[in-house]
C-alpha positions, 0 to 999 in steps of 0.5 A, spaced: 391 610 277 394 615 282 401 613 281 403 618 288 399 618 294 400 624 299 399 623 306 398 630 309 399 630 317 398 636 320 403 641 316 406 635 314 406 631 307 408 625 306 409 621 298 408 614 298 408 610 291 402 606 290 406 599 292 408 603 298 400 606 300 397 599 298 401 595 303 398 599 308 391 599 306 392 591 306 394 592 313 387 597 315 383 591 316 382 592 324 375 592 325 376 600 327 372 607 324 379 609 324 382 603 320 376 603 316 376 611 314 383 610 313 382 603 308 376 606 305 381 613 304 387 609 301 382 605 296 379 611 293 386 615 293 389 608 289 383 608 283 384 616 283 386 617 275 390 623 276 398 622 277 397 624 285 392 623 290 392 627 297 389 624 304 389 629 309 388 625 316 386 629 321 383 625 326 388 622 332 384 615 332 388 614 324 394 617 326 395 612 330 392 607 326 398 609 320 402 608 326 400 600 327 399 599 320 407 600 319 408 597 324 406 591 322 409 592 315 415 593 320 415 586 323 415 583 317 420 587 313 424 594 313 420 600 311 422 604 306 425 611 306 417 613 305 414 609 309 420 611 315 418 618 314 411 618 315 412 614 320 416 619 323 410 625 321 406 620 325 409 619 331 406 627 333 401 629 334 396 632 329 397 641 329 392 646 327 
């Protein structure tokens, strides 16, 4: 199991651990495309067998979804640092 997850925005990276990337996969449960891809994309990068799996987002509608994800987790707890950072990378919007 991928024991980091790496979310790519843009020309961002972000690193999560798996603790931190699964708290948001339980969040994704809007009955959205966006939350579904981004579900879907989170659960395939945590039974990845290497140590890292990439997720590159480049679609508006799963930038803002990880924003309302960690928003939720937010309401219920502070973020971590990674969690903060890409929430940060999130804010903006994705760039060719």
């Amino acid at each position: 199991m991928a024991n980091v997850v790496v979310f790519t925005l843009g020309r961002h990276e972000v690193g999560l651990t798996r603790i931190e990337a699964n708290e948001i996969r339980g969040r994704a449960v809007e009955r959205t495309l966006a939350a579904e891809w981004l579900y879907d994309a989170l659960a395939r990068a945590l039974d990845d067998q290497s140590d890292r799996a990439d997720i590159i987002v480049n679609d508006e509608a799963v930038r803002y979804e990880i924003l309302i994800d960690l928003e939720a987790i937010r309401q219920e707890h502070p973020l971590t640092e990674r969690q903060r950072r890409l929430w940060e990378v999130a804010q903006a919007p994705i760039l060719p």
